[in-house]
C-alpha positions in Angstrom: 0.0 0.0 0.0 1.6 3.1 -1.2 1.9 5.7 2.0 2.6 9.1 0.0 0.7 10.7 -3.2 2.6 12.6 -6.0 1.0 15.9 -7.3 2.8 18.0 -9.8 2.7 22.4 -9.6 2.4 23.6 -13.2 5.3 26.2 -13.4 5.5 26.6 -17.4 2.9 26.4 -19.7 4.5 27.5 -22.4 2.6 25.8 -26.0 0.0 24.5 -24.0 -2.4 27.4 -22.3 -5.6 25.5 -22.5 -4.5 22.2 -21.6 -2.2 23.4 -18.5 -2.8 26.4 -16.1 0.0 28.3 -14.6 0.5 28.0 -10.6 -2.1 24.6 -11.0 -1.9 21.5 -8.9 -2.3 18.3 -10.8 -2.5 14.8 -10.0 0.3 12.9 -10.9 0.1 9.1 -12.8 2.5 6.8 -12.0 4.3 6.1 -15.7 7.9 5.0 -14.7 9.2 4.5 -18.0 7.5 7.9 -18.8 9.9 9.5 -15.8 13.0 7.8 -17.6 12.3 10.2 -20.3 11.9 13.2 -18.7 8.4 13.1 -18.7 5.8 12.9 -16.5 1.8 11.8 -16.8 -0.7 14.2 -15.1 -4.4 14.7 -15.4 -4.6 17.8 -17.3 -7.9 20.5 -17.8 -9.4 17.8 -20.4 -9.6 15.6 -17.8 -7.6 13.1 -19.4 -4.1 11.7 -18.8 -1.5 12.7 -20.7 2.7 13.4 -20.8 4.3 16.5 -20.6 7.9 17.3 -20.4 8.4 17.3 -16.5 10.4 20.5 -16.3 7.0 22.1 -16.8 6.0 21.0 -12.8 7.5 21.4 -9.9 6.7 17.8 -8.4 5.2 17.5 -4.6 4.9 14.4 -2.7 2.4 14.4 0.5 1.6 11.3 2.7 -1.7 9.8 1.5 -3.6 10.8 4.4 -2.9 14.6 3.8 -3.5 13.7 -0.2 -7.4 12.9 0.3 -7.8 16.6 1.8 -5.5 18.2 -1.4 -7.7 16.3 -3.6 -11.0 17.8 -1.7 -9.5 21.1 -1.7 -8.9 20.4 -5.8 -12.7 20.0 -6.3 -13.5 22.5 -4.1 -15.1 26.0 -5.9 -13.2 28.7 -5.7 -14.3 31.7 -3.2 -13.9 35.1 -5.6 -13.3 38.3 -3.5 -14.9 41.4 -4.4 
């Protein structure tokens, strides 16, 4: 049982505006021959899984239990200030 989740902070989005969002957290795939490439699999805006080159993230890893609440926090609207 895996004990710590990988999420991935989009940091360039250069090429790629409508697929990836600046400053975004995404959900990171496992894809290990993927990572021996210099690329990594995320869920991206379409909702689908694809590779990027992963010098576009800046990768986190969290323990699971702190993961379910990121994931929450994900779906979560967000609060616009006025």
């Amino acid at each position: 049982m895996d004990t710590e989740a990988r999420f991935a902070v989009c940091v360039k989005n250069t090429g790629y505006p409508v697929s990836l969002e600046l400053r975004k957290v995404y959900t990171v795939l496992d894809d290990p021959d993927a990572e021996q490439d210099g690329m990594i699999r995320i869920v991206d805006e379409s909702g689908e899984d694809y590779l990027y080159d992963s010098a576009r993230f800046v990768v986190v890893t969290v323990p699971v239990v702190d993961a379910h609440a990121l994931l929450e926090a994900m779906e979560a609207p967000v609060a616009t200030h006025r």
